[in-house]
Residue, then its C-alpha position, 0 to 999 in steps of 0.5 A: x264923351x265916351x273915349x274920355x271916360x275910357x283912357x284917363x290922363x294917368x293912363x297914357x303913356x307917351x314914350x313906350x319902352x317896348x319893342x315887341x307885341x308882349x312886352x307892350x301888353x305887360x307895359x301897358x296892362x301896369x299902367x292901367x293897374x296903377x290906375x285900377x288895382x282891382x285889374x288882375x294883371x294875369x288874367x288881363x295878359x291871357x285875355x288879351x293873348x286869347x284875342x291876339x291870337x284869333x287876329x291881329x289888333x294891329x287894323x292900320x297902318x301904325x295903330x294896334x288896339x288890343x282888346x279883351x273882356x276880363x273878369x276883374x274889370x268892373x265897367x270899361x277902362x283902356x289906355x293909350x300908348x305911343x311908341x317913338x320907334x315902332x312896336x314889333x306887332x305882326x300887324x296885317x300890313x307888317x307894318x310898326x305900330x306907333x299908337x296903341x289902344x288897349x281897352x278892357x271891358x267887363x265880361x258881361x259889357x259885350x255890347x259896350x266893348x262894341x260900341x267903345x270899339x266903333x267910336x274909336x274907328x270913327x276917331x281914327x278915321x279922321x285925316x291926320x289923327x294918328x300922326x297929331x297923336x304921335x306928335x303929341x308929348x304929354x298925356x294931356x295933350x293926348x287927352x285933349x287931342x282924343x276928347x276934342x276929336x271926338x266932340x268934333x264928331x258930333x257937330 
């Protein structure tokens, strides 16, 4: 299970207070922190911007997933967030973003941070997923959702 590992219960946020793109990576980058202090919450923000600013994260139809390898991040750790009204996100299809996965990765990880990124395509593929996440109202359900929709890959 390789999603599980990657977004830890007391990472998921499920009701986002932020309305706009910056403000989400501020709120979710100290929801990781809380959980892994040695993160430098600066360098991750400048990180994820530098990506951002290549292309949108925001691949479908209300899910973002801003990622970046960082310096301070031993390993791979992400977080989830849900957004009730929709995140400004300059999305490619302009559409709100109400799901976000934001996952960081070592610097040296380059093949790891691919192979989290692909899993989680396969993830959200699955018919539904998104809106039974959003439906979701604790961290743990969030969890639960992710990780058994990821085992049921593998069947």
């Amino acid at each position: 299970m390789v999603l599980g590992e990657i977004f830890p219960k007391e990472t998921i946020v499920v009701n986002l207070e932020s309305t706009e793109k910056d403000e989400l990576f501020e709120e979710m980058v100290e929801s990781i922190h809380s959980f892994y202090p040695k993160l430098d919450r600066a360098e991750t923000i400048a990180a994820l911007n530098e990506r951002e600013s290549k292309m949108s994260t925001g691949i479908m139809h209300s899910v973002g997933v801003p990622h970046a390898l960082v310096p301070s991040v031993e390993g791979s750790i992400g977080a989830i967030g849900i957004s009730r009204s929709g995140i400004d996100y300059d999305s490619l299809d302009k559409a709100p973003v109400h799901v976000v996965f934001m996952i960081l990765g070592a610097s040296d990880e380059t093949e790891r941070h691919i192979q989290i990124l692909k899993q989680l395509a396969l993830v959200l593929q699955i018919p539904g997923i998104v809106d039974k996440i959003v439906r979701c109202q604790s961290a743990s359900d969030v969890y639960n959702l992710i990780s058994q929709s990821e085992e049921s890959l593998s069947d």
